[in-house]
ROMI-614580 format. One record per atom (N, C-alpha, C): residue number from 1; residue in three letters; atom name; x, y, z. Coordinates in steps of 0.2 Angstrom, whole numbers, plus 2048, in hexadecimal, padded with zeros to 3 digits. Example, Ala and Ser with C-alpha at 12.3 -4.5 7.8 and 13.67 -1.06 7.14 Angstrom:
BEGIN
resi  resn  name  east  north  up
1  ALA  N  842  7E4  827
1  ALA  CA  83E  7EA  827
1  ALA  C  842  7F0  827
2  SER  N  840  7F5  823
2  SER  CA  844  7FB  824
2  SER  C  840  800  827
This chain:
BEGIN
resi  resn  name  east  north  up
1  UNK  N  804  7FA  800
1  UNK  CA  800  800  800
1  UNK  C  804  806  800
2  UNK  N  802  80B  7FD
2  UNK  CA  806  811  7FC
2  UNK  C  807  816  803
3  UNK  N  80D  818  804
3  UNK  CA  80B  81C  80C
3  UNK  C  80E  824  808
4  UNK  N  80D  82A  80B
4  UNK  CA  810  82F  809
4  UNK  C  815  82F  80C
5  UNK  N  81B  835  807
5  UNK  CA  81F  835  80B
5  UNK  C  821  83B  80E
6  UNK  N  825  83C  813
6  UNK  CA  825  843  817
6  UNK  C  82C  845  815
7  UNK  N  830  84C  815
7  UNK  CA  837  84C  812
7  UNK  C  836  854  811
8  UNK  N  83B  854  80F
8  UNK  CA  83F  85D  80D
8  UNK  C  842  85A  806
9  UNK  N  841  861  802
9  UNK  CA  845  860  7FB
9  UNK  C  84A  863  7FB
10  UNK  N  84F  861  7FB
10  UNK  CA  855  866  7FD
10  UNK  C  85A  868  7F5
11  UNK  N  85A  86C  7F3
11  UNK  CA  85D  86E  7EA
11  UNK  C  864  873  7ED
12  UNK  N  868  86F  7EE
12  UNK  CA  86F  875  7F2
12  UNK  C  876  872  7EE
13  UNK  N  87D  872  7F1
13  UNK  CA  881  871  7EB
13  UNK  C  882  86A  7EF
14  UNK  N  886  866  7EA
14  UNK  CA  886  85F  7EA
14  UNK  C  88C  85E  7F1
15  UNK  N  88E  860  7F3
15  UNK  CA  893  860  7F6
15  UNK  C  88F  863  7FF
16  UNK  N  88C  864  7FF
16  UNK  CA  886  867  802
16  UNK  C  883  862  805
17  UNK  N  87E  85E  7FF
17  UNK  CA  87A  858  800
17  UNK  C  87E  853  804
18  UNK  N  882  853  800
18  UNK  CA  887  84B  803
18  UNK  C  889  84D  80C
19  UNK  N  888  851  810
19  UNK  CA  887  854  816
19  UNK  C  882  853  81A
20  UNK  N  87B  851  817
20  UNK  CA  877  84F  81A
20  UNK  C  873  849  81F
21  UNK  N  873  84D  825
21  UNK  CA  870  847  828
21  UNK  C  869  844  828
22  UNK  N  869  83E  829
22  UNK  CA  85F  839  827
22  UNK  C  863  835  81E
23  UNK  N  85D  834  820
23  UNK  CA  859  830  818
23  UNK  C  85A  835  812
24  UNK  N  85E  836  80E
24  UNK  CA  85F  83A  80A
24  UNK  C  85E  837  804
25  UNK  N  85B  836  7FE
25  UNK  CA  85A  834  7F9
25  UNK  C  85B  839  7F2
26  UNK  N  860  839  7F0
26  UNK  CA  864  83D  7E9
26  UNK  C  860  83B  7E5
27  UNK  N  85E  841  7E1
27  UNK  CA  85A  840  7DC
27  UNK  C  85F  842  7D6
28  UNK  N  864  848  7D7
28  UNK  CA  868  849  7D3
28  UNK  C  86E  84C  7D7
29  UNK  N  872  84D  7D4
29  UNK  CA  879  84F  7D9
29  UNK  C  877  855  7DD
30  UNK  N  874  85A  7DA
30  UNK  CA  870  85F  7DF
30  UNK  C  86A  860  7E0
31  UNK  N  867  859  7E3
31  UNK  CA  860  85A  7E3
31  UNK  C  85C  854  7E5
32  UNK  N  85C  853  7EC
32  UNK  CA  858  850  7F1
32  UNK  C  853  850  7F5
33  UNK  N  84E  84B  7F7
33  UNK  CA  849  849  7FC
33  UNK  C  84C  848  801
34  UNK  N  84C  849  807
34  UNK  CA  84E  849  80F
34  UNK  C  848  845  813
35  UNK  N  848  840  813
35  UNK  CA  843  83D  816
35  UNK  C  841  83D  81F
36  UNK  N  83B  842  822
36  UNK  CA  83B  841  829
36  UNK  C  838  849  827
37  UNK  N  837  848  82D
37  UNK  CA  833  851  831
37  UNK  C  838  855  834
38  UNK  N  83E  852  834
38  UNK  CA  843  858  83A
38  UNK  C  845  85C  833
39  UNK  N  844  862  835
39  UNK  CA  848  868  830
39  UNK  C  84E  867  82D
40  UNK  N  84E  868  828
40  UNK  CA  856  868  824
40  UNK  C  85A  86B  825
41  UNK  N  861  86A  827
41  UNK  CA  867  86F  827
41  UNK  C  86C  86E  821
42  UNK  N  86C  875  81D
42  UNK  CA  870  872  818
42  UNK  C  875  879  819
43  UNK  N  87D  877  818
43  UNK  CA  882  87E  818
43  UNK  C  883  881  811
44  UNK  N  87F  882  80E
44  UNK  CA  87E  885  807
44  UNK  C  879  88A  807
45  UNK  N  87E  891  808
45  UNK  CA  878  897  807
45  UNK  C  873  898  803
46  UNK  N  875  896  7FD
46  UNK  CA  872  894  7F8
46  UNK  C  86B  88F  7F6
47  UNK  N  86A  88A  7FC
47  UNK  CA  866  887  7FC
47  UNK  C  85E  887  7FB
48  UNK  N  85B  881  7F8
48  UNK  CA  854  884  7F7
48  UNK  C  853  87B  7FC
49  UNK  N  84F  87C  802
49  UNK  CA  84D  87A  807
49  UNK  C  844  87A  807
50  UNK  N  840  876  806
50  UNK  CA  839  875  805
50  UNK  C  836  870  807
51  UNK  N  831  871  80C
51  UNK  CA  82E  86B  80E
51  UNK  C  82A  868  807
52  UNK  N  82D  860  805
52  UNK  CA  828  85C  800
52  UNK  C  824  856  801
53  UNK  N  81D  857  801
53  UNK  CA  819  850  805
53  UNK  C  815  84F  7FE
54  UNK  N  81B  851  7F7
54  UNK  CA  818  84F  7F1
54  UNK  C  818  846  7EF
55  UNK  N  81D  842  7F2
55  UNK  CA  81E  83E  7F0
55  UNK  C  818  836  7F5
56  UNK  N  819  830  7F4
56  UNK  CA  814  82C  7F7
56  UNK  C  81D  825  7F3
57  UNK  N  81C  821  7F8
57  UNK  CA  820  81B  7F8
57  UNK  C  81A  813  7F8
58  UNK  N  81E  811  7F5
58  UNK  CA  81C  808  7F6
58  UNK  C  81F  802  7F7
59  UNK  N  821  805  800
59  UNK  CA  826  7FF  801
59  UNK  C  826  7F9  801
60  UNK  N  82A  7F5  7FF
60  UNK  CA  82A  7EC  7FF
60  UNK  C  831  7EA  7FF
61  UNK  N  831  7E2  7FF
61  UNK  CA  836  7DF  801
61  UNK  C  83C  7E1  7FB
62  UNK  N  841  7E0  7FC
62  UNK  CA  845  7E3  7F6
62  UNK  C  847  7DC  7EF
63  UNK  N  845  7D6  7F4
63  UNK  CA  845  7D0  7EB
63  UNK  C  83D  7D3  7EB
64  UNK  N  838  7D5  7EC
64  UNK  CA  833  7D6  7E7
64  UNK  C  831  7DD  7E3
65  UNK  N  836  7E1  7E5
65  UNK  CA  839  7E8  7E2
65  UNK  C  83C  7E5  7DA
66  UNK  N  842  7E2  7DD
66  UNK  CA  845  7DF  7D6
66  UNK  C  840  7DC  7D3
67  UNK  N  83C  7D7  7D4
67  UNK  CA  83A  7D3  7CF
67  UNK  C  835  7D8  7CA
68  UNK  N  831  7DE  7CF
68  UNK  CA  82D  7E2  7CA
68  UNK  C  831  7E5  7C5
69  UNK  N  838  7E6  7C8
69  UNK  CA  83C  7EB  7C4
69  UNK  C  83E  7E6  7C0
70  UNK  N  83E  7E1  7C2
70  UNK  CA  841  7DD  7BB
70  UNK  C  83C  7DC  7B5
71  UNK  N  833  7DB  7B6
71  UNK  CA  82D  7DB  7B3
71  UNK  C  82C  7E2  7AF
72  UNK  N  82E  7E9  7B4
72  UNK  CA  828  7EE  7B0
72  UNK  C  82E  7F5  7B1
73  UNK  N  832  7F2  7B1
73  UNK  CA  839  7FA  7B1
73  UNK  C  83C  7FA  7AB
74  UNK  N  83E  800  7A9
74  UNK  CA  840  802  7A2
74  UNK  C  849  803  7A5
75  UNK  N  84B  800  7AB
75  UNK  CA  851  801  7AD
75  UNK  C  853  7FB  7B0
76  UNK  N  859  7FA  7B3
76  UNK  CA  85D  7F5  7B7
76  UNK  C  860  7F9  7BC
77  UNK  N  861  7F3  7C0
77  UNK  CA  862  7F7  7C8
77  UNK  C  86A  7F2  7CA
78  UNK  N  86F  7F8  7CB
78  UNK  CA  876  7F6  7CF
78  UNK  C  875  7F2  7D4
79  UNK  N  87B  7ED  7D6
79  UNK  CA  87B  7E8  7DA
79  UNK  C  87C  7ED  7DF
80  UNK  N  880  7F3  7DE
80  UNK  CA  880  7F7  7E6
80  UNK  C  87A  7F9  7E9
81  UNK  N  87C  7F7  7F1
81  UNK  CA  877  7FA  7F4
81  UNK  C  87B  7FF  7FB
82  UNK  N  877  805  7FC
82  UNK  CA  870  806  7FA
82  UNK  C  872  80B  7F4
83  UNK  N  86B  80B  7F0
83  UNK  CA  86C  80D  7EA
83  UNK  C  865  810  7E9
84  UNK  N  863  814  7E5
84  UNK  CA  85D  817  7E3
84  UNK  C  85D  818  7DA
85  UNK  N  85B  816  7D8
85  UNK  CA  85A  813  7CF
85  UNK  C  852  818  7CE
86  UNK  N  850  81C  7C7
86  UNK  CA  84D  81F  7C7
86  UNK  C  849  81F  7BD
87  UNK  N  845  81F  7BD
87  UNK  CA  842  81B  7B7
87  UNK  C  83B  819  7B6
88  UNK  N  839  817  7B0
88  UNK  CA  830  814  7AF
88  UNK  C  830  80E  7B2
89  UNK  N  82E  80E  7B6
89  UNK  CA  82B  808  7B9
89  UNK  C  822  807  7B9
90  UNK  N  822  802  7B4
90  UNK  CA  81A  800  7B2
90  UNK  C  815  808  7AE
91  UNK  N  81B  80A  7AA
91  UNK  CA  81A  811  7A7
91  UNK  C  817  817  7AB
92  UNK  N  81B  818  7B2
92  UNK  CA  81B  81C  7B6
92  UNK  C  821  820  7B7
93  UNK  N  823  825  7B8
93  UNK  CA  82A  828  7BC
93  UNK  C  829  826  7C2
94  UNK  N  82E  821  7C4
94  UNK  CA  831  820  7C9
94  UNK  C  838  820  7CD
95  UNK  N  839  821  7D4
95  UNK  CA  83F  820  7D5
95  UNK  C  83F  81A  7DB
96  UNK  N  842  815  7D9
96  UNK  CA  843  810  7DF
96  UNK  C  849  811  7E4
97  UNK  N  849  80F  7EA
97  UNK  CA  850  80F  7EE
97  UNK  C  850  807  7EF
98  UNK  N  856  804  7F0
98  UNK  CA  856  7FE  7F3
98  UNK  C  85C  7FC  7F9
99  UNK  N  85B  7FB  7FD
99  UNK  CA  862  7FB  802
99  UNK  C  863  7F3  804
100  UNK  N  860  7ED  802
100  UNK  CA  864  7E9  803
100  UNK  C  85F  7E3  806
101  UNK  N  859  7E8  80A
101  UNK  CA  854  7E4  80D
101  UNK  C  84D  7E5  80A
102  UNK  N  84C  7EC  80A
102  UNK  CA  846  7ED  806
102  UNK  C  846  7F2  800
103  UNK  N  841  7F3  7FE
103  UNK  CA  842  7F8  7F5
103  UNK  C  839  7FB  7F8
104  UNK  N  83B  801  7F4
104  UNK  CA  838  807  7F7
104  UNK  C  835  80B  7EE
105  UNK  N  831  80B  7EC
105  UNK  CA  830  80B  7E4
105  UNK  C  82C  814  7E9
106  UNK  N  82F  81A  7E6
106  UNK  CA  82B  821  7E6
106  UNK  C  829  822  7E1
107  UNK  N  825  824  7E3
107  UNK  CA  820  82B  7DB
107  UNK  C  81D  830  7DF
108  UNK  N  81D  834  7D7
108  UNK  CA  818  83D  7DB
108  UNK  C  812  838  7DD
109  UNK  N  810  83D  7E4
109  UNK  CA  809  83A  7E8
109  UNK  C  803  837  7E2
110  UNK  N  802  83D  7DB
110  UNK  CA  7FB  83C  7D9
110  UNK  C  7FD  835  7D9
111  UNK  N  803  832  7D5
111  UNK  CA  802  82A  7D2
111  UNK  C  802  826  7D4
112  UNK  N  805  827  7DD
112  UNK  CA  805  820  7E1
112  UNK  C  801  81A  7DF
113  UNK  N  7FA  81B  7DD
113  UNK  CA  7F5  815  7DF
113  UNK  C  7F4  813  7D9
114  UNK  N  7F6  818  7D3
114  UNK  CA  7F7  812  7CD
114  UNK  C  7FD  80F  7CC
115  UNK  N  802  812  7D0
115  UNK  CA  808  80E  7CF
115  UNK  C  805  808  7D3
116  UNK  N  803  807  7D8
116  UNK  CA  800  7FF  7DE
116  UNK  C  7FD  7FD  7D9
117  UNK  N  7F7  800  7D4
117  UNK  CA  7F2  7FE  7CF
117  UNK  C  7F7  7F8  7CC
118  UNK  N  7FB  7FC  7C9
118  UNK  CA  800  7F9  7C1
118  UNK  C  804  7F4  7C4
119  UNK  N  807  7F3  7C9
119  UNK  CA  80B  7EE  7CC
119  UNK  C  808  7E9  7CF
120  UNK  N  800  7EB  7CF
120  UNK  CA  7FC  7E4  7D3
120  UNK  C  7FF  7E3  7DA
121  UNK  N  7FF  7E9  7DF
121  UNK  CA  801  7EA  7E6
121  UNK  C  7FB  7EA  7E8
């Protein structure tokens, strides 16, 4: 079942990012989800720091992440973990994370339930 998720979007310099504490999820070298409710500290005066409850996750065990991803992904996912892989999955934009024990499939909120739709979750 899809849960939302709670986070900060943090758009600051890459060198910045990589100083963060929590669950930090790179979407790009300068430009990440911070997952949790504690406020962001980033030493980048520059930063752009924004509460984001856009996104909604579907967490599951990490071999049944793989096997959809091996059914309905337009990508391939690294033996490294942890790793975040980012692609159509069941012709959606998605970004997966995987650490090793579970895999975590994100999309923007509206998709969430067609993404559980299309995967038959």
């Amino acid at each position: 079942m899809v849960e939302r998720l709670i986070g900060w979007r943090v758009v600051a310099d890459p060198a910045s990012l990589d100083e963060l504490e929590g669950m930090s999820l790179r979407f790009a070298p300068d430009d990440a989800l911070v997952l949790g409710d504690a406020e962001v500290a980033v030493h980048d005066p520059h930063a752009i720091v924004e509460r984001d409850m856009g996104w909604v996750s579907l967490p599951m065990a990490e071999q049944r992440a793989l096997d959809l991803i091996a059914s309905h992904a337009s990508f391939e996912v690294s033996p490294d973990r942890p790793v975040l892989v980012q692609g159509m999955v069941a012709g959606l934009p998605v970004k997966v994370y995987l650490d090793g024990n579970q895999g975590i499939f994100i999309i923007a909120a509206p998709f969430g339930h067609e993404l559980e739709e299309r995967l038959g979750q």
